[in-house]
Structures are given as C-alpha cells and as structure tokens.
N, C-alpha and C positions, 0 to 999 in steps of 0.2 A: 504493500500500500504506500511505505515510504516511499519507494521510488518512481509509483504513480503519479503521488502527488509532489514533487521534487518543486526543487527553486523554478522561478519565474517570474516574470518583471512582476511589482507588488499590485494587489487588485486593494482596494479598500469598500467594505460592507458597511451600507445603512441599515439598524434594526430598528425599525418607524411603530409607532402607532400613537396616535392623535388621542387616544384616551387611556387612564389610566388603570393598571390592573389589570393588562393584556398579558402580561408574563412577558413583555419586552426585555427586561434585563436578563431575564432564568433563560430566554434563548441567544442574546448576548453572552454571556457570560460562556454557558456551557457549549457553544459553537467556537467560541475563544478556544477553549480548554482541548474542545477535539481533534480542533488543529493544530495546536500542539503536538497531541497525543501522536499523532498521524504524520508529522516530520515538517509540518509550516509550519516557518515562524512567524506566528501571531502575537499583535499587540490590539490591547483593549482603548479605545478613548470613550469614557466615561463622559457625555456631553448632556447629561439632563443634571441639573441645578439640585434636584434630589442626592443624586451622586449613591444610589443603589448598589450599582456597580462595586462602587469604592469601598461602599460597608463591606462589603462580600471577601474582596481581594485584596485589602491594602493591607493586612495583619500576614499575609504570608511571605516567605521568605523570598520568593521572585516577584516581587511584587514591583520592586524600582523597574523591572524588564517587560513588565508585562501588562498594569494598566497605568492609564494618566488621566488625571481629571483635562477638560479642556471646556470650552466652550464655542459655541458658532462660531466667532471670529476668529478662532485660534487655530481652524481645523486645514488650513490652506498649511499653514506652517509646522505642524503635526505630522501631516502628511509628508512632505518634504523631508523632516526629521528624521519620520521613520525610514523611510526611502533610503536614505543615505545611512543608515543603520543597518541595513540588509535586511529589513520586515520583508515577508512575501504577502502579509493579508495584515489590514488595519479591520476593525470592525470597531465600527460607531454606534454605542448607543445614545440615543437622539434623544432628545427629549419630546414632551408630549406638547408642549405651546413655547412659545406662541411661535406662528406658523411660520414667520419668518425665518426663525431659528431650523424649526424642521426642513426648511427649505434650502438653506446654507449647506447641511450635511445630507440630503439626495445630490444636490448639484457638485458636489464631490465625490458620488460613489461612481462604483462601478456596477454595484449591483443594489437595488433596495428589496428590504424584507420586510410586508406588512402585515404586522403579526396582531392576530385578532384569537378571541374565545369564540368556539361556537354557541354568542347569545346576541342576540338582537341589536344590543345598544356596542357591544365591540366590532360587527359586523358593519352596524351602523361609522363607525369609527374609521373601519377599515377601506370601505370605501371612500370615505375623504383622506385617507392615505393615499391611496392608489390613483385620485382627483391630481396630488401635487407631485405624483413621481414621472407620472405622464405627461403632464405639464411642461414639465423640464424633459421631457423629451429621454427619459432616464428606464434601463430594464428593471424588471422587480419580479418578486412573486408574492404570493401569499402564504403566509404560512400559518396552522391551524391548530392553537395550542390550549393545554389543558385540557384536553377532547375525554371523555369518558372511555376507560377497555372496552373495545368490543366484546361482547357476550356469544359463545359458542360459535365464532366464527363471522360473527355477524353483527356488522358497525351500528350503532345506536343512532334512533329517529333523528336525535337533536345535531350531531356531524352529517347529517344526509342532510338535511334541513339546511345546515351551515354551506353548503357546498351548494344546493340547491338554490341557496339567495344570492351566493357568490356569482352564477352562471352568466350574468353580464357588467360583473367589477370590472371588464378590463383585461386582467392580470391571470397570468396561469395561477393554479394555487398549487402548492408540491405535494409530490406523492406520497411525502414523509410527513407522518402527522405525531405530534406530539401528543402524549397521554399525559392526564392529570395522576402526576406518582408522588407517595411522599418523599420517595427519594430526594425529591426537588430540594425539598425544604430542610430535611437533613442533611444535605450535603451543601445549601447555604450556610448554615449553622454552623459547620465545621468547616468554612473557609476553602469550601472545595466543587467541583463540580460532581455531578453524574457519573461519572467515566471514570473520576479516583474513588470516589466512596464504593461503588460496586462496578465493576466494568463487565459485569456478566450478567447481569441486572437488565430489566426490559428499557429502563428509563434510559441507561445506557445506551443500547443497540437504536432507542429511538434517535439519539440525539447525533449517533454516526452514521445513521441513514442519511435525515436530515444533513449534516454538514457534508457528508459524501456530493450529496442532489445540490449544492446549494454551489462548493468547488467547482465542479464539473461543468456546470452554469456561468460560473465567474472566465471561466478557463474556455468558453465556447464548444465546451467537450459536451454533447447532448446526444449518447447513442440511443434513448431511451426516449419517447415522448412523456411530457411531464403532463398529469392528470392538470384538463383547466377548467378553469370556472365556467368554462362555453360546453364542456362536455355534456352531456344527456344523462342524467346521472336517472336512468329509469329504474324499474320493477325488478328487481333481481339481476342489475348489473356489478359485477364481480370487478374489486377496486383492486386485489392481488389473490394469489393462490389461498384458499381457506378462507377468506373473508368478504363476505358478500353486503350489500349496502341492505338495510332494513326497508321496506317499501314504506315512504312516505303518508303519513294521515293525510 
C-alpha cells in the first residue's frame, strides 16, 4: 500500500460543512492519521476558531509535525510551508462560518469533503456546502458520516433516505460511509485516532476505505466508479457484496 500511495507533488484537502456536529473534525482528524498510517506524509491545519482538532492532537508527542492551528488568511502561506517541508497531503479542517472563511480554504484545495449526518438539517447543510465548492469551480465529494451499522446485511431507511435526498446535491457522494462507532470517541479521548486505538476494528477498516477512495480521487486515480448522488438508489439495489439498501417508506 506504501508504495501505492508513495510521494507526489502535495495535494491539500478541504473537510467542509456549514453546520455544526457533522463529525467534520472525527473525519479530519482520522483521515490525517491514515495517511500517515499508509506512508503520506500528512499535516493537519486546524482552521475553525473552535480548534477541535487541536484539543485532540496537541498533547501528543508528534504533535509540533503534525497539526497547526491556522486560520483563512494564513492558509496560502501554510500551504507553501508545508510544500517546502516535503508534506504530500495538507488537510484543512475548515470551519463552519462564516462563509467567507469556508471559502478561503475550498479555493485552496484540491479536493473538498462535504461531510454531513444522514439527518435533515446536516443534509440541509451539506448542500450549501456543495452550493460554495462549485462555485469556485473546485472537485469535492460527499461524505456520509455517523451513518447507523447496517443490520443483516442491509443498510438502514434513514442512509437510503440520506442518499436519496442527496441525488441532485451536485457532488458524487463516496462509496465509503462512515459508521457511528464509539470507537470515535474513545480514541478522541486518548489523543489518538481509529486506526491506533484498534486497527482491526470496523471503525478502522471504515476510515481506510474512506481515505483509500478519497487519495485515489486526489491522485486522478479513479479505477472504480464512485457511488453518486445522481444514482437510482431503487428497491433492492445492492451498494456492495452483502449489503443491500433497505427499500424506502
């Protein structure tokens, strides 16, 4: 895998969403971590005024290498920094207003992530993401977090629903969906990601799917068609091997 994902001029990643309580930082963070894991070198810039990010990572001991608090105006010279530090991937966690600001760090990525729950008011949210990444003229996808485990193979109404309102955001959404695990929150807690707390763990395999799909994308490497929001998401269509979508109320 390391030498799949090998050096290469640096890409920098925007994780967006316009409302808060999307799990924006839990997939900042832990998409940091996997690329690591996986032989990028990644750096985190912490750019929402909350500084989430920074609670999380600043207590550990690569912490001077690995994130920096920054802000919208700082991210032009950030980026540069890292560049000339040998980073292969920056990733931005954005903040959530004002908009200008979230605007500042899409118009410097290379790729945007807009990360929504499958409920009403983040979906709601996710769309006026997806409103300012396009705007700028900038790639992005969606990504679908905190989603409920499927049950005996078979994805729950409320992620078929979520993907069913997505179907004219715009925006592919990825094929990699995140699951609401407490791993999250555990392995917040102990200043670590997903991937060091148990890396054989489901929340694990979620989150290196996810960065796998997400690389590949950055890298114009796309052997796979990525599940989108324009799909047909009907009556007993099959999203992967074993798990079939719930038919819709």
């Amino acid at each position: 895998m390391e030498a799949e994902l090998g050096a290469t001029q640096m890409k920098t990643l925007a994780v967006v969403s316009r409302k808060g309580g999307s799990g924006k930082t839990t997939v900042a963070v832990n998409l940091t971590m996997a690329a690591r894991a996986m032989g990028v070198k990644a750096v985190l810039a912490d750019a929402d005024p909350l500084r989430s990010a920074c609670d999380v990572l600043k207590g550990r001991e690569d912490a001077a290498s690995l994130i920096f608090e920054t802000s919208a105006a700082k991210l032009f010279a950030l980026i540069e920094a890292s560049r000339r530090a040998g980073a292969d991937l920056l990733i931005i966690d954005t903040p959530a207003v004002p908009e200008a600001d979230v605007a500042e760090a899409v118009k410097v990525a290379d790729l945007c992530l807009a990360v929504a729950r499958p409920t009403y008011l983040d979906l709601a949210a996710a769309v006026r993401s997806v409103t300012i990444i396009q705007r700028l003229g900038k790639d992005g996808l969606i990504i679908l977090n905190q989603c409920a485990p499927p049950r005996n193979g078979v994805e729950p109404p409320q992620v078929v629903k979520a993907f069913e309102a997505l179907r004219f955001a715009g925006l592919p959404v990825a094929s990699a969906v995140l699951r609401s695990r407490v791993g999250h929150q555990t392995a917040f807690a102990q200043r670590r990601s997903v991937l060091e707390l148990d890396g054989q763990a489901a929340a694990a395999a979620e989150v290196r799917a996810l960065f796998g799909e997400v690389w590949r994308r950055l890298r114009s490497e796309r052997p796979a068609p990525v599940r989108s929001a324009n799909d047909d998401h009907g009556r007993g269509w099959t999203t992967r091997p074993g798990l079939t979508l719930a038919p819709i109320a």
